[in-house]
SEVEX-933661 format. One record per atom (N, C-alpha, C): residue number from 1; residue in three letters; atom name; x, y, z. Coordinates in Angstrom, 3 decimals. Example, Ala and Ser with C-alpha at 12.3 -4.5 7.8 and 13.67 -1.06 7.14 Angstrom:
BEGIN
SITE     i    aa   at          u          v          w
SITE     1   ALA    N     13.190     -5.690      7.800
SITE     1   ALA   CA     12.300     -4.500      7.800
SITE     1   ALA    C     13.200     -3.300      7.800
SITE     2   SER    N     12.850     -2.250      7.080
SITE     2   SER   CA     13.670     -1.060      7.140
SITE     2   SER    C     12.900      0.030      7.870
This chain:
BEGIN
SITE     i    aa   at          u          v          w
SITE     1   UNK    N     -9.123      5.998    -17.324
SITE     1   UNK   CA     -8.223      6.582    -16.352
SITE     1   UNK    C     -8.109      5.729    -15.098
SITE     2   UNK    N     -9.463      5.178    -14.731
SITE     2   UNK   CA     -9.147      4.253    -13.263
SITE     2   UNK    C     -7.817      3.401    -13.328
SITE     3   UNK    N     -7.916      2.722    -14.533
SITE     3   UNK   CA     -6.941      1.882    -14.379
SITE     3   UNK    C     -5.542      1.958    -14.297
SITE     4   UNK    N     -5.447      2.848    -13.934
SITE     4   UNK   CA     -3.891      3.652    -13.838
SITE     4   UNK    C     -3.458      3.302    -12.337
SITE     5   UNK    N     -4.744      3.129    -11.530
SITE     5   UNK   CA     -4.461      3.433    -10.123
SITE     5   UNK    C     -4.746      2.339     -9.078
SITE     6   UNK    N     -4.256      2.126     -8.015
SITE     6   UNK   CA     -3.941      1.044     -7.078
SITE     6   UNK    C     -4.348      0.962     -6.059
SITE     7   UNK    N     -4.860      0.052     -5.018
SITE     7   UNK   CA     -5.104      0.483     -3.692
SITE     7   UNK    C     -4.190     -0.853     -3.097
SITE     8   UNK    N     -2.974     -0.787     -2.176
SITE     8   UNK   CA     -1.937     -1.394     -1.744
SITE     8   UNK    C     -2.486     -2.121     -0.100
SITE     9   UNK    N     -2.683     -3.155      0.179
SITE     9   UNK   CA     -3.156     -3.441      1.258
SITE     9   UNK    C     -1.304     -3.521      2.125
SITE    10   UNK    N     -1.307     -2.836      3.354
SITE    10   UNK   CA      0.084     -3.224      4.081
SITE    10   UNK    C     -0.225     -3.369      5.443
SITE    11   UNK    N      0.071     -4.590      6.401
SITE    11   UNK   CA      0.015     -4.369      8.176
SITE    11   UNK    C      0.987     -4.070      8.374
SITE    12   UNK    N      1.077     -3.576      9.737
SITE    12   UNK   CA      1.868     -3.291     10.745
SITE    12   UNK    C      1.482     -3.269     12.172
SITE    13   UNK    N      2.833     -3.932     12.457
SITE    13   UNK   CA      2.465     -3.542     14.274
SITE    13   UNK    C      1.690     -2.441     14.587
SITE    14   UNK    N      1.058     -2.846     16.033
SITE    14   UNK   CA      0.180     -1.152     15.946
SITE    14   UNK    C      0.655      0.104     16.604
SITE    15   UNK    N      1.233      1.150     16.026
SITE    15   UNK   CA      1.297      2.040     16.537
SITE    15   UNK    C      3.069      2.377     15.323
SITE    16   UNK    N      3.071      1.371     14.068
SITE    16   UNK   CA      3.847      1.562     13.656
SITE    16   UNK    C      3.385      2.043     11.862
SITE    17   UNK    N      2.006      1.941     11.978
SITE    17   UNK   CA      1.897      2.915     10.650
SITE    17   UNK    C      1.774      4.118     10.215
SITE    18   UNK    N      2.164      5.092     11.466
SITE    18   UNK   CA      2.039      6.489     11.036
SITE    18   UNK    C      3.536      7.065     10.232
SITE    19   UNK    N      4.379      6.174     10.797
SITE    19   UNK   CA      5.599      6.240     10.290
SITE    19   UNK    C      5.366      5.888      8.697
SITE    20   UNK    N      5.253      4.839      8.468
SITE    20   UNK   CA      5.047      4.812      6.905
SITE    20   UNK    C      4.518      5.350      6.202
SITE    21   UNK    N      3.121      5.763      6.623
SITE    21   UNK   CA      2.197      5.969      6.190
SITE    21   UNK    C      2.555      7.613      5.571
SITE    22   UNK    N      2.943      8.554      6.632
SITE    22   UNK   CA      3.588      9.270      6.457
SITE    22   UNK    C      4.727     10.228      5.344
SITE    23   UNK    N      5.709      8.989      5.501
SITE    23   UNK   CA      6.770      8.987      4.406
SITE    23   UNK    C      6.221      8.704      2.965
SITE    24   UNK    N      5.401      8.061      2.887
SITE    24   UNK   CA      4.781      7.807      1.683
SITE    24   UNK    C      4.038      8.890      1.298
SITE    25   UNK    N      3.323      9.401      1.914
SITE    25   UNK   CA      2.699     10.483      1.252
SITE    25   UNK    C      3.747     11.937      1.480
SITE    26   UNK    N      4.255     12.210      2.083
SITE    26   UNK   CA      5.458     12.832      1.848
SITE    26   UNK    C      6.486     12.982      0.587
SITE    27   UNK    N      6.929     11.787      0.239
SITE    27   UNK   CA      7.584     11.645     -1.392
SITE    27   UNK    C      6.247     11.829     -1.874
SITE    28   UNK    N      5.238     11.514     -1.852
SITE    28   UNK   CA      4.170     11.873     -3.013
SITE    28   UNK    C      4.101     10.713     -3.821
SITE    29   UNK    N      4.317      9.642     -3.490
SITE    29   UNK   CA      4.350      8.118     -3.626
SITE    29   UNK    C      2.907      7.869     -3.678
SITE    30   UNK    N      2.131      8.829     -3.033
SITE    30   UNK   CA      0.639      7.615     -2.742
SITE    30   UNK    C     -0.330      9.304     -2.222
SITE    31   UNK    N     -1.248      9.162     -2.567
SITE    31   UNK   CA     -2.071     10.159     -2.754
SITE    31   UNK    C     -2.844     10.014     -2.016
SITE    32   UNK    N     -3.168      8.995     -0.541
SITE    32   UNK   CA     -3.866      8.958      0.878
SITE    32   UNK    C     -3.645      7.606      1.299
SITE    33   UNK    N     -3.156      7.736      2.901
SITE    33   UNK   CA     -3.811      6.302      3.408
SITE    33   UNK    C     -4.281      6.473      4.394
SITE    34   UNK    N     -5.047      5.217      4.567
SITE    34   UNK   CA     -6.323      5.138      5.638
SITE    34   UNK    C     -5.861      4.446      6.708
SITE    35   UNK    N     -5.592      4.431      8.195
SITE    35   UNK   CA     -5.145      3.274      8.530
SITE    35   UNK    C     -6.657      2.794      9.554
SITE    36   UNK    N     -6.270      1.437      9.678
SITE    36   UNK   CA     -7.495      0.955     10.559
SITE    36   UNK    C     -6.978     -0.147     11.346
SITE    37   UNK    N     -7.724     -0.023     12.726
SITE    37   UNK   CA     -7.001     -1.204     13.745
SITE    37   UNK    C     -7.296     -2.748     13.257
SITE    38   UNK    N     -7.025     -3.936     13.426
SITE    38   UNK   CA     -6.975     -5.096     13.008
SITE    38   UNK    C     -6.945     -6.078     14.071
SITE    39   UNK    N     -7.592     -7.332     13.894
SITE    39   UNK   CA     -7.171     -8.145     14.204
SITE    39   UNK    C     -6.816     -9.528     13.330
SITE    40   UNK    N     -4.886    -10.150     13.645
SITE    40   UNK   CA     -4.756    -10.639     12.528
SITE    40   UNK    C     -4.548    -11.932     12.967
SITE    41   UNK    N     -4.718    -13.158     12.587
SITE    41   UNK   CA     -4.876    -14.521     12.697
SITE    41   UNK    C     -3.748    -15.369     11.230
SITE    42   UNK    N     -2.423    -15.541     11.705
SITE    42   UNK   CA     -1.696    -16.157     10.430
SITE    42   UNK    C     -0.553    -17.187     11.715
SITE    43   UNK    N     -0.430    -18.043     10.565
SITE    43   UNK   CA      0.987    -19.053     11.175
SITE    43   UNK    C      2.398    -18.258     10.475
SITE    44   UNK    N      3.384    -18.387     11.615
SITE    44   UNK   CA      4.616    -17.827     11.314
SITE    44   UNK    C      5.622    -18.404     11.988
SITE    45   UNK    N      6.361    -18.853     11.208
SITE    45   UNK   CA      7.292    -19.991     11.724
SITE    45   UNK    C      6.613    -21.128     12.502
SITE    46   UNK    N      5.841    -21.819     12.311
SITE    46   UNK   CA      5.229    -22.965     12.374
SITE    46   UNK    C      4.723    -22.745     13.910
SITE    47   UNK    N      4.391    -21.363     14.117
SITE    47   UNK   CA      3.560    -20.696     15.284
SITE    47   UNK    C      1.994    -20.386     14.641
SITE    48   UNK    N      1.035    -20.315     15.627
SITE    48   UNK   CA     -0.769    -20.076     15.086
SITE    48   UNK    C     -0.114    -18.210     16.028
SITE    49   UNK    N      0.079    -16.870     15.061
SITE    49   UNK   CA     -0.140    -16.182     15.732
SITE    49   UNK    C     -1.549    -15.159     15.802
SITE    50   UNK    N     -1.877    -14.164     16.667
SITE    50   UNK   CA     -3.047    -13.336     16.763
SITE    50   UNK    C     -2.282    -12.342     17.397
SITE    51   UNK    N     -2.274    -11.292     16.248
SITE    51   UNK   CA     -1.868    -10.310     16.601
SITE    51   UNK    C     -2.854     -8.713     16.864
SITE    52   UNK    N     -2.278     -7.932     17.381
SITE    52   UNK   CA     -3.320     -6.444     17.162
SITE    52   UNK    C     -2.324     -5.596     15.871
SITE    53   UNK    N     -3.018     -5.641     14.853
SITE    53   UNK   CA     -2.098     -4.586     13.952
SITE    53   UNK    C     -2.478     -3.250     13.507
SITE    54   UNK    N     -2.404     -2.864     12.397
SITE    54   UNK   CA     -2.717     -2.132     11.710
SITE    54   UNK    C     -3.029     -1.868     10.280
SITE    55   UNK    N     -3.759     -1.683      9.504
SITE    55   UNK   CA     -3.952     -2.194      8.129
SITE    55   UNK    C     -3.632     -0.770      7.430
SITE    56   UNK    N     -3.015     -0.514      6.382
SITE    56   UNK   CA     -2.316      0.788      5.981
SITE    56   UNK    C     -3.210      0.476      4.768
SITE    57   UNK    N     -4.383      1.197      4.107
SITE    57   UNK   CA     -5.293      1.574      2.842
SITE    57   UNK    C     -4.399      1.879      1.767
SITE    58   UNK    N     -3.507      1.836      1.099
SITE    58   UNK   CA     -2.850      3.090      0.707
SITE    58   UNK    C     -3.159      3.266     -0.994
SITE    59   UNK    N     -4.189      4.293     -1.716
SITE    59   UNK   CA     -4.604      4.827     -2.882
SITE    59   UNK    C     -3.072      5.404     -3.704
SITE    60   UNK    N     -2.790      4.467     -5.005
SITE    60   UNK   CA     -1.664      5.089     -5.259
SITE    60   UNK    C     -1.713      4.970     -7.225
SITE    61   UNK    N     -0.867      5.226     -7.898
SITE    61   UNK   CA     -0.649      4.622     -8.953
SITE    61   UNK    C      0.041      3.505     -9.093
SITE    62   UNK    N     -0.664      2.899    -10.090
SITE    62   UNK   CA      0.178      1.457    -10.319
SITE    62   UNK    C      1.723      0.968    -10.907
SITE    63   UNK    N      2.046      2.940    -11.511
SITE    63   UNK   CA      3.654      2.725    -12.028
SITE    63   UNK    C      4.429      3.122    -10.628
SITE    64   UNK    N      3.757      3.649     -9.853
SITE    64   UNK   CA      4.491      3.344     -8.383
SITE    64   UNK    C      4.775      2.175     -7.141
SITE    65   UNK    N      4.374      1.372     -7.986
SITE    65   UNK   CA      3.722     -0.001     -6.939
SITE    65   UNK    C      5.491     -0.219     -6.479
SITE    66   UNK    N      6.188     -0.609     -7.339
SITE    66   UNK   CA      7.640     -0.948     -6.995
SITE    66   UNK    C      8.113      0.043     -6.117
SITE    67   UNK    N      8.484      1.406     -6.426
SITE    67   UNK   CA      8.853      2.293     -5.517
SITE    67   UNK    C      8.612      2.107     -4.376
SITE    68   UNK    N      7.046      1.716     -3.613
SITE    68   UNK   CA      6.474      2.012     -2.914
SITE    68   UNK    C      6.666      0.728     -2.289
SITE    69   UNK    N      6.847     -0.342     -2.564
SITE    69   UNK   CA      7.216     -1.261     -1.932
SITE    69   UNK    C      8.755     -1.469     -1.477
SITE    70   UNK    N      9.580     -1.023     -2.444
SITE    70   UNK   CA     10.621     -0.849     -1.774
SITE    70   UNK    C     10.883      0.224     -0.293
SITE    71   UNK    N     10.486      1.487     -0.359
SITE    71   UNK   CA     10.278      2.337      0.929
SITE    71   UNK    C      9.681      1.387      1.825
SITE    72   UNK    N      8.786      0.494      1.790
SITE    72   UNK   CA      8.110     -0.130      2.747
SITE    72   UNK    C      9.119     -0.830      3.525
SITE    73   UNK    N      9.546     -1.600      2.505
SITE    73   UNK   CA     10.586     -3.015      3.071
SITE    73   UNK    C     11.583     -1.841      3.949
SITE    74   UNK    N     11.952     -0.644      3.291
SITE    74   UNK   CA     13.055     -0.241      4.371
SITE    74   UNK    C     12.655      0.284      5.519
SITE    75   UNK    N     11.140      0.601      5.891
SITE    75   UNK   CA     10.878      1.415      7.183
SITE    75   UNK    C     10.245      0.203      7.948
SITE    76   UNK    N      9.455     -0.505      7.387
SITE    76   UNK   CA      8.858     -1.867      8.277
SITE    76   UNK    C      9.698     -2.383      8.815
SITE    77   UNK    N      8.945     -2.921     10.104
SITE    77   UNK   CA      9.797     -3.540     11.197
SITE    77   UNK    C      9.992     -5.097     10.843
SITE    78   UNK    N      8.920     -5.650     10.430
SITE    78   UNK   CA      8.805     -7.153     10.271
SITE    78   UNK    C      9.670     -7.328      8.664
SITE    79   UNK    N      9.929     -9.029      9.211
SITE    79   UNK   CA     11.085     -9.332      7.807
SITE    79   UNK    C     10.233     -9.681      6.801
SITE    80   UNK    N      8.939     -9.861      7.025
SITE    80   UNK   CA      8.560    -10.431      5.896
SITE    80   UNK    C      6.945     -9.353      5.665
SITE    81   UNK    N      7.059     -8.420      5.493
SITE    81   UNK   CA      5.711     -7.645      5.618
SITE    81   UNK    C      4.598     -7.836      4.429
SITE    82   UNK    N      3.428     -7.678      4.639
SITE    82   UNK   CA      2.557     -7.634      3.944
SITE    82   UNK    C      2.501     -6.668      3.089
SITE    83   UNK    N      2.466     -6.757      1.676
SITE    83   UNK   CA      2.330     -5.714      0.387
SITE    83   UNK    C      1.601     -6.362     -0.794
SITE    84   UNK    N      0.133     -5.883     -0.706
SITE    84   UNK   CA     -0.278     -6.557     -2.160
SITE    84   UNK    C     -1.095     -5.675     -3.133
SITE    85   UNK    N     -0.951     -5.412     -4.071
SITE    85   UNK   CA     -1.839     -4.479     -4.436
SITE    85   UNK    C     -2.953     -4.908     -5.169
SITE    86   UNK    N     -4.031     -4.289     -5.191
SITE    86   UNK   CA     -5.070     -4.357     -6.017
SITE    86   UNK    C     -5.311     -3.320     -7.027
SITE    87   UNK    N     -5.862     -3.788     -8.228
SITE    87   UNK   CA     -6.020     -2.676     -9.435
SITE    87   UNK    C     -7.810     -1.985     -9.008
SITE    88   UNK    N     -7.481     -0.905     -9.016
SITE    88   UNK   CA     -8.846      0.189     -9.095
SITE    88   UNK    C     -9.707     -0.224    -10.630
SITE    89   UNK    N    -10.669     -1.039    -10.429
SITE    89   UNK   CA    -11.073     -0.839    -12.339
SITE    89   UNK    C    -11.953      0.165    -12.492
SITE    90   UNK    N    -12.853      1.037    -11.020
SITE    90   UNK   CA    -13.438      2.397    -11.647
SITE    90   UNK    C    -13.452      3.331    -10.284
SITE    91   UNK    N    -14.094      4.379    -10.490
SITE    91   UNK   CA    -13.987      5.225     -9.470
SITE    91   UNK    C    -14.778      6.696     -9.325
SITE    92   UNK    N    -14.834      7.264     -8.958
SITE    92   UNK   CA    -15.153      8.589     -9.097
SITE    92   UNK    C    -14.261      9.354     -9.711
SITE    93   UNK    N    -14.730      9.883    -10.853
SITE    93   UNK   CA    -13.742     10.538    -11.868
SITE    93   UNK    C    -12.980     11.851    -10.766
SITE    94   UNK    N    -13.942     13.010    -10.199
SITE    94   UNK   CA    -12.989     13.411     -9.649
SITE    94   UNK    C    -12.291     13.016     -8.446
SITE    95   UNK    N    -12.057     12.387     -7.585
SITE    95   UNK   CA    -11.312     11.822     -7.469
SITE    95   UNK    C    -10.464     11.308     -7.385
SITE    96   UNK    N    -10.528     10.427     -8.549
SITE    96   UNK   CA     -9.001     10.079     -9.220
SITE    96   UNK    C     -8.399     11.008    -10.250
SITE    97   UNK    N     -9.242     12.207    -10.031
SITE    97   UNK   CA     -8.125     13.475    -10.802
SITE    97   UNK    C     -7.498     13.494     -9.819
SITE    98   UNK    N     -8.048     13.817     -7.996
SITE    98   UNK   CA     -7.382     14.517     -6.994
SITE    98   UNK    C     -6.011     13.626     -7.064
SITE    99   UNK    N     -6.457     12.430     -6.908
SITE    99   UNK   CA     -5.031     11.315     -7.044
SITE    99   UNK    C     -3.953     11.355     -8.228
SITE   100   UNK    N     -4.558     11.795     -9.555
SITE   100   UNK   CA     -3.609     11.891     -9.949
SITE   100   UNK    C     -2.257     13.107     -9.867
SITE   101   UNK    N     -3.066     14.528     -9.159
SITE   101   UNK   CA     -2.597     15.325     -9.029
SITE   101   UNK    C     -1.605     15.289     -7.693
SITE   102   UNK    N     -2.187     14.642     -7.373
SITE   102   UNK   CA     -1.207     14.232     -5.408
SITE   102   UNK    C      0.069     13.538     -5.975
SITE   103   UNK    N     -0.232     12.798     -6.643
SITE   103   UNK   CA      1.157     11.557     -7.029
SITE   103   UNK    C      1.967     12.111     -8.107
SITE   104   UNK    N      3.317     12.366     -8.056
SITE   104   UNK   CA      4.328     13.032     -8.423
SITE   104   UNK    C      5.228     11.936     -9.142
């Protein structure tokens, strides 16, 4: 059963992931996210930036990964946002019942 399920790493400006974070679990896209403050260190446009962000956890299924990235791209502010997912290979069985029951 784990392997059904995803954990989606996404930043955002800070004070801009409640909005997503939100909507996502709202459609029932994603069955919790965690957010946590950040500090992020990347080149962008041939700039060294350091930003304060936000890191969005988000526990989901893996036949939702597309969905869920598309909603992203439309509420994120930045053109090029961070979305990567990782596969769950185990977990606490209940658990990932609760998750499967959250995700619609």
């Amino acid at each position: 059963m784990s392997d059904e399920f995803a954990i989606i790493l996404c930043t955002t400006p800070a004070g801009e992931s409640e909005k997503i974070a939100r909507a996502l679990v709202k459609k029932r896209l994603v069955a919790c996210v965690n957010i946590s403050r950040v500090n992020s260190y990347f080149r962008w446009e041939g700039k060294l930036c350091d930003e304060k962000e936000d890191l969005l956890i988000i526990k989901t299924k893996r036949v939702k990964i597309g969905e869920i990235i598309e909603r992203i791209k439309e509420l994120h502010p930045y053109e090029l946002p961070e979305v990567i997912a990782i596969p769950i290979i185990e977990g606490y069985d209940k658990y990932l019942a609760w998750m499967d029951e959250e995700i619609k």
